[in-house]
N, C-alpha and C positions, 0 to 999 in steps of 0.2 A: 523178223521174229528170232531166226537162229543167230543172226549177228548179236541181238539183245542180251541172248541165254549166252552165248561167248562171253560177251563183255562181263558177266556179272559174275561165270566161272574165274572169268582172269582175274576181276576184285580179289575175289574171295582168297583164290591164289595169294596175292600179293601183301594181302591182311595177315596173312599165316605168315608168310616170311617174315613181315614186320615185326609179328607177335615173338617169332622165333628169335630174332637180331636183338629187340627190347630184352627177352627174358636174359640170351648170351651176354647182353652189356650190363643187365643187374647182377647176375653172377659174377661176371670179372672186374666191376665195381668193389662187391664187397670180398671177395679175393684181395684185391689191391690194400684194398683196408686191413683185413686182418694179416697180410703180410707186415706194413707199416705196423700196427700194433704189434707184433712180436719183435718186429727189429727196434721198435722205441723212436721209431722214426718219427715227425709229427709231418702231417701232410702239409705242405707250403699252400696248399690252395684250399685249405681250410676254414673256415672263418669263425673267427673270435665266439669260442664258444661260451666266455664266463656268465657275460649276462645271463644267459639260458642255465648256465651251473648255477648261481645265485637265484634262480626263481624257481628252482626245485629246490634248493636248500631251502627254503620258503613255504615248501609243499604247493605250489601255483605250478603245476602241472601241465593245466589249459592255457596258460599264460605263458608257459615255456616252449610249446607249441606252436603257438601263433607267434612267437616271437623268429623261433625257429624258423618258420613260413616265410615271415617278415626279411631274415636274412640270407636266405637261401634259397628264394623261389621253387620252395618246396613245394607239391601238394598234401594234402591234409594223412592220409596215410602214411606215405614218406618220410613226414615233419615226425609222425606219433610214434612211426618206427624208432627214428633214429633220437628221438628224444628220449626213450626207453632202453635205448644199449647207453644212453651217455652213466658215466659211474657214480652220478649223485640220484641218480633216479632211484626213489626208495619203492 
């Protein structure tokens, strides 16, 4: 029984670092990014964003989205985030 209640405090542990290291690598993600953005730099590991520019010019939003997903093995948050900082996003 006490080994049980260990094990599940150790999870718990382990989920929080997780959560913790996820949160530090979304931050220094988008640090990285807005460094590039002010030096005019373009990220080399970027991917081809015109399609997704041209289906906001469009107004296809949900379509730029999914498309976004499509090329980036985004999830669905992720995709809606960064479809929404792009500069044709009206």
């Amino acid at each position: 029984m006490f080994a049980l209640v260990g094990f599940g405090a150790m999870c718990s542990a382990i989920e929080r670092k997780v959560d913790r290291v996820e949160r530090r690598v979304k931050f220094m993600e988008r640090r990285q990014e807005l460094i590039l953005t002010h030096l005019g730099v373009e990220d080399p590991t970027s991917p081809d964003l015109r399609g997704i520019d041209a289906l906001l010019r469009e107004g296809k939003k949900i379509q730029a989205i999914k498309a976004y997903r499509d090329l980036t093995g985004a999830g669905l948050k992720e995709a809606k985030e960064a479809v929404e900082r792009l500069p044709g996003n009206a």
